[in-house]
C-alpha positions as CSV (number, residue, x, y, z in Angstrom):
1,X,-8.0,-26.2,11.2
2,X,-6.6,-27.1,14.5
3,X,-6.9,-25.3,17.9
4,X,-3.6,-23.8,17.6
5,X,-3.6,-22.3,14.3
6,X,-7.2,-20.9,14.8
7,X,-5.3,-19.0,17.9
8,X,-2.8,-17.7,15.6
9,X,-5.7,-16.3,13.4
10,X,-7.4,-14.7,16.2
11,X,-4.5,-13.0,17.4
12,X,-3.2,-11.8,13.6
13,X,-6.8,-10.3,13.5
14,X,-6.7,-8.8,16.7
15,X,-3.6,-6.6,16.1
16,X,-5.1,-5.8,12.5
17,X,-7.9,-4.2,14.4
18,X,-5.7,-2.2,16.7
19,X,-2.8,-1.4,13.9
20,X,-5.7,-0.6,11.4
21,X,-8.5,1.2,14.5
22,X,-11.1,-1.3,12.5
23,X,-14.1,-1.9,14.3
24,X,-16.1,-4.6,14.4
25,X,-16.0,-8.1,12.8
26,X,-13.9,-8.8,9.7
27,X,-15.9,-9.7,6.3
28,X,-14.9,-10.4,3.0
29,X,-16.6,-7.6,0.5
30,X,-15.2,-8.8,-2.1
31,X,-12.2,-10.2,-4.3
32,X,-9.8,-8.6,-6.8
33,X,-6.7,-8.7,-8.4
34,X,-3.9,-7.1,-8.5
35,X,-3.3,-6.1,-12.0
36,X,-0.6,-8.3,-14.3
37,X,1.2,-5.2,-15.7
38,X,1.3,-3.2,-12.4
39,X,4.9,-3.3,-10.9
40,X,5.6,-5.5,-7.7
41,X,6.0,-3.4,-4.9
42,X,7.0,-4.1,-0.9
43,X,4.9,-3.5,1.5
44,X,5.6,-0.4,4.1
45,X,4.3,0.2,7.3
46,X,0.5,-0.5,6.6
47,X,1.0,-1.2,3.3
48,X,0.5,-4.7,1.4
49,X,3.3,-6.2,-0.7
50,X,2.2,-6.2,-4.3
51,X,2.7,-9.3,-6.7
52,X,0.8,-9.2,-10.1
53,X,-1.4,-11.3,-10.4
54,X,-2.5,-12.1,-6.7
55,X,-5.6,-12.3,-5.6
56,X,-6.6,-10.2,-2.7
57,X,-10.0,-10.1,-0.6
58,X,-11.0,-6.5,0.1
59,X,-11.8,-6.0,3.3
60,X,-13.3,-2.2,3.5
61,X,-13.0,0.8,0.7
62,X,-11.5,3.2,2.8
63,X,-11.4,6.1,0.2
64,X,-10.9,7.0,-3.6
65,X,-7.3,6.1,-4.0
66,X,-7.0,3.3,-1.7
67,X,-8.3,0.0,-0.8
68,X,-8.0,-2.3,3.0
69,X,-6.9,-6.0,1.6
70,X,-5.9,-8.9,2.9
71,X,-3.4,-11.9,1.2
72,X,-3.6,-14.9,1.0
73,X,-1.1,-15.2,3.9
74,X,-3.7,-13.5,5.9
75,X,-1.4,-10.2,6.0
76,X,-3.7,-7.0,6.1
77,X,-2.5,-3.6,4.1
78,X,-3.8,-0.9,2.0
79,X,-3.7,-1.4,-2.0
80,X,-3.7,1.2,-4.4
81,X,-7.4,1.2,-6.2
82,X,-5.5,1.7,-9.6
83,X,-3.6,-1.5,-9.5
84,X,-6.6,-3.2,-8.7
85,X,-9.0,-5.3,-11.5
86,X,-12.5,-6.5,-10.4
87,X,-12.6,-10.2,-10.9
């Protein structure tokens, strides 16, 4: 990874921090997927845009119906827990 795009990194996970009031340094719980028969959605305003299939790392479990995830494009959102299949 070079200088520059480790920047860019930095700075996409600093204004997940402020957009998302996350504390603290940003681990990987875990992996799941979004669920083949679910139906793609966009993403909203601090949501993540669905595609079956994808794998997503989950960042935190924020409550019973929702989940913090981030792509594989390094975009952060919440998920829907029932589109969402343990690996």
């Amino acid at each position: 990874m070079t200088l520059k795009e480790c920047k860019k990194e930095e700075k996409m996970d600093g204004k997940f921090q402020k957009k998302f009031k996350f504390e603290g340094s940003i681990n990987v719980l875990t992996q799941m997927m979004v669920d083949p028969a679910a139906t793609e959605k966009r993403g909203g305003a601090k949501n993540l845009p669905l595609r079956r299939g994808e794998i997503l790392d989950v960042i935190q479990f924020t409550n019973q119906e929702q989940i913090l995830c981030r792509n594989s494009q390094r975009r952060y959102g919440y998920v829907p827990r029932a589109v969402m299949l343990p690996l």
